[in-house]
PAROSE-65167 format. One record per residue: residue number from 1; residue in three letters; x, y, z of N, C-alpha, C in turn. Coordinates in steps of 0.2 Angstrom, whole numbers, plus 5000, padded with zeros to 4 digits. Layout:
<pts>
(pt NUM,"ALA",(X,Y,Z),(X,Y,Z),(X,Y,Z)) ...
</pts>
This chain:
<pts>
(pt 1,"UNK",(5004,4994,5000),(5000,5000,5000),(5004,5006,5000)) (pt 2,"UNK",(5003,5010,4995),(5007,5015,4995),(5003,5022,4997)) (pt 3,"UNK",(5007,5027,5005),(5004,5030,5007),(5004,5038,5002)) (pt 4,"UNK",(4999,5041,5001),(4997,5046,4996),(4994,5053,5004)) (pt 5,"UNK",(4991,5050,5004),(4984,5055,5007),(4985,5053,5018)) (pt 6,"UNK",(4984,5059,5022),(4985,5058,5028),(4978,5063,5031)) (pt 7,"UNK",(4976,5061,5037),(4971,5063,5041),(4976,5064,5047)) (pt 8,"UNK",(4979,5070,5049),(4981,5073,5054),(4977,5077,5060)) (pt 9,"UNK",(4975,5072,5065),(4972,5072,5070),(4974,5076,5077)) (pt 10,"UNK",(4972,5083,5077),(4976,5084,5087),(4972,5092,5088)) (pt 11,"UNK",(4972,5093,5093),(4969,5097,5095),(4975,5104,5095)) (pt 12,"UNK",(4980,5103,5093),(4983,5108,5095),(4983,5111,5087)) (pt 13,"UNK",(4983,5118,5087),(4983,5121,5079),(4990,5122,5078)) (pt 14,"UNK",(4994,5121,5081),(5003,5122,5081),(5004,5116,5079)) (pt 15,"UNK",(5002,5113,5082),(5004,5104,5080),(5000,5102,5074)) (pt 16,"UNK",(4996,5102,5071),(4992,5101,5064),(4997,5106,5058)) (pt 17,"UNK",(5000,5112,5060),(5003,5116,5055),(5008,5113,5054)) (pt 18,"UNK",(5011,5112,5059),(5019,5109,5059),(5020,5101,5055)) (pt 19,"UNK",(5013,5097,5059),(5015,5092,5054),(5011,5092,5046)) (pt 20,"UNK",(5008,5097,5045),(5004,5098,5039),(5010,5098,5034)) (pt 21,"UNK",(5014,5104,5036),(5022,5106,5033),(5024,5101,5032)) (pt 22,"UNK",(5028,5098,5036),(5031,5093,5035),(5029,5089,5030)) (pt 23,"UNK",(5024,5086,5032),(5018,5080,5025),(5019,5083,5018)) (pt 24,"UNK",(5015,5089,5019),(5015,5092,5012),(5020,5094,5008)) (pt 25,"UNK",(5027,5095,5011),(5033,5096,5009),(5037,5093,5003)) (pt 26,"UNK",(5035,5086,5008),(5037,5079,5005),(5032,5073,5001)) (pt 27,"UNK",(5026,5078,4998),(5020,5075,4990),(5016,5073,4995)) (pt 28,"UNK",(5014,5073,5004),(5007,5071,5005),(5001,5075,5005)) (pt 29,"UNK",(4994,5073,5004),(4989,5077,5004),(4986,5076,5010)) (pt 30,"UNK",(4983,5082,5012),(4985,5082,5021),(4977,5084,5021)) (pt 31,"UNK",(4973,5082,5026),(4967,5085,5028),(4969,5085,5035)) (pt 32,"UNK",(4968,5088,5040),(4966,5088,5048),(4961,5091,5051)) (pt 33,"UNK",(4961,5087,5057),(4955,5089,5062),(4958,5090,5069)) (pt 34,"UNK",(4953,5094,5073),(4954,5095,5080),(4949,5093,5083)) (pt 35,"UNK",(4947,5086,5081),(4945,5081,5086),(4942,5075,5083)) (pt 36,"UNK",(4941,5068,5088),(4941,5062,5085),(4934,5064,5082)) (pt 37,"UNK",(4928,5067,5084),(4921,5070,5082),(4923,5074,5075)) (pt 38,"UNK",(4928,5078,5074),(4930,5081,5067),(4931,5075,5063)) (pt 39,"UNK",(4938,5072,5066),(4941,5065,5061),(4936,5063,5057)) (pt 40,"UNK",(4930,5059,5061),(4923,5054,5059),(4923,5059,5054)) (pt 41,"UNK",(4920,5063,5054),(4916,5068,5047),(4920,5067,5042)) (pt 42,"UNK",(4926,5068,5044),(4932,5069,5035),(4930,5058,5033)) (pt 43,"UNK",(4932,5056,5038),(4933,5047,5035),(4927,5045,5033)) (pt 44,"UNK",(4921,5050,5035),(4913,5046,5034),(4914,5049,5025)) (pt 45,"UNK",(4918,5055,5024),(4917,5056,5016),(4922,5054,5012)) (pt 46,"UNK",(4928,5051,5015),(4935,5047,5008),(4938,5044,5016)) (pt 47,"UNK",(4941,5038,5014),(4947,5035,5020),(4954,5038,5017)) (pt 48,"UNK",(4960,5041,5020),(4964,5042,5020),(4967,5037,5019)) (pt 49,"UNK",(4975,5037,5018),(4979,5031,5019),(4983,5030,5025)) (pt 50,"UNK",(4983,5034,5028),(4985,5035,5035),(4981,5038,5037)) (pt 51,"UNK",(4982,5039,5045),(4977,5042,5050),(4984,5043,5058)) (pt 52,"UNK",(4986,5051,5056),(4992,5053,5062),(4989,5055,5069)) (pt 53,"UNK",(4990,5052,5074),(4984,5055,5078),(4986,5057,5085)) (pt 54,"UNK",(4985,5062,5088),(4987,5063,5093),(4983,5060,5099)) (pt 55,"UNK",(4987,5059,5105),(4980,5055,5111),(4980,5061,5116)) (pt 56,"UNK",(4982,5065,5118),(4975,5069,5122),(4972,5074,5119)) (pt 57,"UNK",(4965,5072,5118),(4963,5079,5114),(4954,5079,5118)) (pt 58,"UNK",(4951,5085,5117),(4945,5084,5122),(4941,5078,5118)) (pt 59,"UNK",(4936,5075,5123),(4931,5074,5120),(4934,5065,5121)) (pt 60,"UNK",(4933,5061,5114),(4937,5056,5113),(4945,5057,5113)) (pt 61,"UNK",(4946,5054,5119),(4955,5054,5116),(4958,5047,5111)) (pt 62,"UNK",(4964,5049,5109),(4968,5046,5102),(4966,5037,5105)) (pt 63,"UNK",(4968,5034,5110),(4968,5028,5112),(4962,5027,5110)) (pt 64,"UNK",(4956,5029,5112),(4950,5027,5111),(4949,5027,5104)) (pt 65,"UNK",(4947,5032,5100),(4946,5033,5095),(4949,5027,5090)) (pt 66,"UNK",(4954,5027,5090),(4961,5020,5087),(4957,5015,5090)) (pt 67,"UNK",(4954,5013,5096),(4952,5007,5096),(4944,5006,5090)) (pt 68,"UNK",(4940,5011,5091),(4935,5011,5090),(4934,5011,5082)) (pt 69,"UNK",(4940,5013,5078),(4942,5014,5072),(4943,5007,5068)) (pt 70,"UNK",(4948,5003,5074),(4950,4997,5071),(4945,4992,5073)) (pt 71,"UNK",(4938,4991,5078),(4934,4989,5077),(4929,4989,5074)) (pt 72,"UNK",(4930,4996,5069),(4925,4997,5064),(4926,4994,5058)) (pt 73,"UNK",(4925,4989,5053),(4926,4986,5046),(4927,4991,5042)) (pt 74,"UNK",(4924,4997,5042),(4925,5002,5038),(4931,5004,5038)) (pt 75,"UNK",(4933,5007,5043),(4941,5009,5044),(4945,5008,5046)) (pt 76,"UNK",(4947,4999,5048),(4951,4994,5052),(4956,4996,5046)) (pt 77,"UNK",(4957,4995,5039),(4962,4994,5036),(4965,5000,5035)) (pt 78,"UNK",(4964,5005,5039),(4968,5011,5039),(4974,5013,5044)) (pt 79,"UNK",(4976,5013,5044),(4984,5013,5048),(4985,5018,5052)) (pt 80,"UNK",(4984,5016,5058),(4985,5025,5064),(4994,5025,5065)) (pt 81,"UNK",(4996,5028,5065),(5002,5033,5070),(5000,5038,5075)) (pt 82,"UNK",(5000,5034,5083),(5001,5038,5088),(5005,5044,5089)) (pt 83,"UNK",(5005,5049,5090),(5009,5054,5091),(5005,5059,5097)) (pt 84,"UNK",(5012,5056,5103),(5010,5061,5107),(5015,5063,5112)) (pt 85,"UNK",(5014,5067,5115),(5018,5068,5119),(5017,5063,5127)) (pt 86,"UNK",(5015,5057,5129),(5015,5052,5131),(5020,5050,5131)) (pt 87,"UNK",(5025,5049,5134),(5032,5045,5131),(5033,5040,5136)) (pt 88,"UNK",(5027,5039,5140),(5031,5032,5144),(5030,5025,5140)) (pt 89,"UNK",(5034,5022,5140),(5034,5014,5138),(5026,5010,5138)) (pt 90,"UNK",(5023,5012,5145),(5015,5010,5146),(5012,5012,5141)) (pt 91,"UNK",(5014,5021,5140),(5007,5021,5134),(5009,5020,5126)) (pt 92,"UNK",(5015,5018,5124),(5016,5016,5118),(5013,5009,5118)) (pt 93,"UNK",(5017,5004,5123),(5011,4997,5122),(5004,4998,5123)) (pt 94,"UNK",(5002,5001,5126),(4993,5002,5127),(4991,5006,5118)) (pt 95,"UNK",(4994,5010,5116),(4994,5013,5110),(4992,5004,5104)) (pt 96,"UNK",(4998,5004,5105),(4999,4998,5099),(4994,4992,5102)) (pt 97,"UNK",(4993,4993,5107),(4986,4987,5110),(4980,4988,5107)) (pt 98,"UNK",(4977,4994,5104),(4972,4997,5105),(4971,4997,5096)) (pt 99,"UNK",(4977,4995,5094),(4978,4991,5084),(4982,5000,5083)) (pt 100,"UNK",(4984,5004,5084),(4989,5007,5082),(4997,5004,5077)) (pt 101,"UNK",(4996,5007,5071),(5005,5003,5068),(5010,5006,5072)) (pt 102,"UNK",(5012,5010,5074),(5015,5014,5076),(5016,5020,5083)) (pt 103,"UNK",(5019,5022,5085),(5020,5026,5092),(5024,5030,5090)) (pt 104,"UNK",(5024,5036,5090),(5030,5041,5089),(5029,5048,5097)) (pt 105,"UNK",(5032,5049,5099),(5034,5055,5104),(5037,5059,5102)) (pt 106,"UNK",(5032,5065,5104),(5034,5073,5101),(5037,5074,5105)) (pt 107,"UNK",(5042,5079,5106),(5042,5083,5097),(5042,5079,5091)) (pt 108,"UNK",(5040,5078,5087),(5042,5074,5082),(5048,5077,5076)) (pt 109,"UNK",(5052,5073,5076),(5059,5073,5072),(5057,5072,5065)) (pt 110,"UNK",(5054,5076,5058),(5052,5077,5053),(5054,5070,5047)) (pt 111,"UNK",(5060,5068,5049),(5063,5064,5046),(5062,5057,5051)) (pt 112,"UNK",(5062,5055,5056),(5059,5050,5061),(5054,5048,5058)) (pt 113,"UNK",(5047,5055,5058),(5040,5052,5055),(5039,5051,5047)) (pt 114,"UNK",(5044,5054,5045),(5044,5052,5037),(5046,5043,5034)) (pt 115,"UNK",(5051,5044,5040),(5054,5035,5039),(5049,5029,5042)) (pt 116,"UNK",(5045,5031,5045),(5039,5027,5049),(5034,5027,5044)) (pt 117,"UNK",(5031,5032,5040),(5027,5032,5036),(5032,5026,5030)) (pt 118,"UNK",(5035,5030,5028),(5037,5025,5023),(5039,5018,5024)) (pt 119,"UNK",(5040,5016,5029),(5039,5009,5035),(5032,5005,5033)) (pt 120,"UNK",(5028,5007,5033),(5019,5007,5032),(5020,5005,5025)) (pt 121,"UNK",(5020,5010,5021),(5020,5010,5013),(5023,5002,5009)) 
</pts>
């Protein structure tokens, strides 16, 4: 599967810019939202090839949402990357328990997430 298109999830409008940049930079097409409530609406009208998602945000947080994603048939074959500033060991195996491909800890290193997407691909 080759990654084209990104659903950048987080509640922070610095953190959606920053990795918008990034993506866009390097040929991906980038939607984001500032909540798992927003995400639903983008994925209910096209599925992404990925989905980068931060885990504390109001409302649903990243964990839940990633689980609730990968139980659904419709968007189980979409591929989440955790991105959060959570950096203990606990919550990257709870991340990847919940069907996450990936964990990443912000700050995130432009080239660290670029290498992880193409990982996927």
């Amino acid at each position: 599967m080759t990654i084209r298109s990104v659903l950048v999830v987080d509640d922070s409008r610095t953190e959606l810019m920053f990795l918008s940049d990034v993506l866009e930079r390097n040929g991906y097409a980038v939607r984001t939202a500032e909540s798992a409530d927003a995400a639903m609406r983008h994925l209910e009208v096209g599925l992404p090839d990925l989905i980068l998602m931060d885990i504390v945000m109001p409302g649903q947080n990243g964990f839940q949402f990633t689980r609730s994603l990968m139980r659904d048939p419709r968007f189980a074959q979409v591929p989440v990357i955790l991105c959060s500033s959570k950096g203990q060991e606990t919550d990257r195996v709870w991340g990847l328990r919940q069907g996450a491909r990936d964990y990443i800890v912000k700050p995130v290193q432009p080239d660290d997430l670029l290498a992880r997407i193409r990982a996927l691909g």
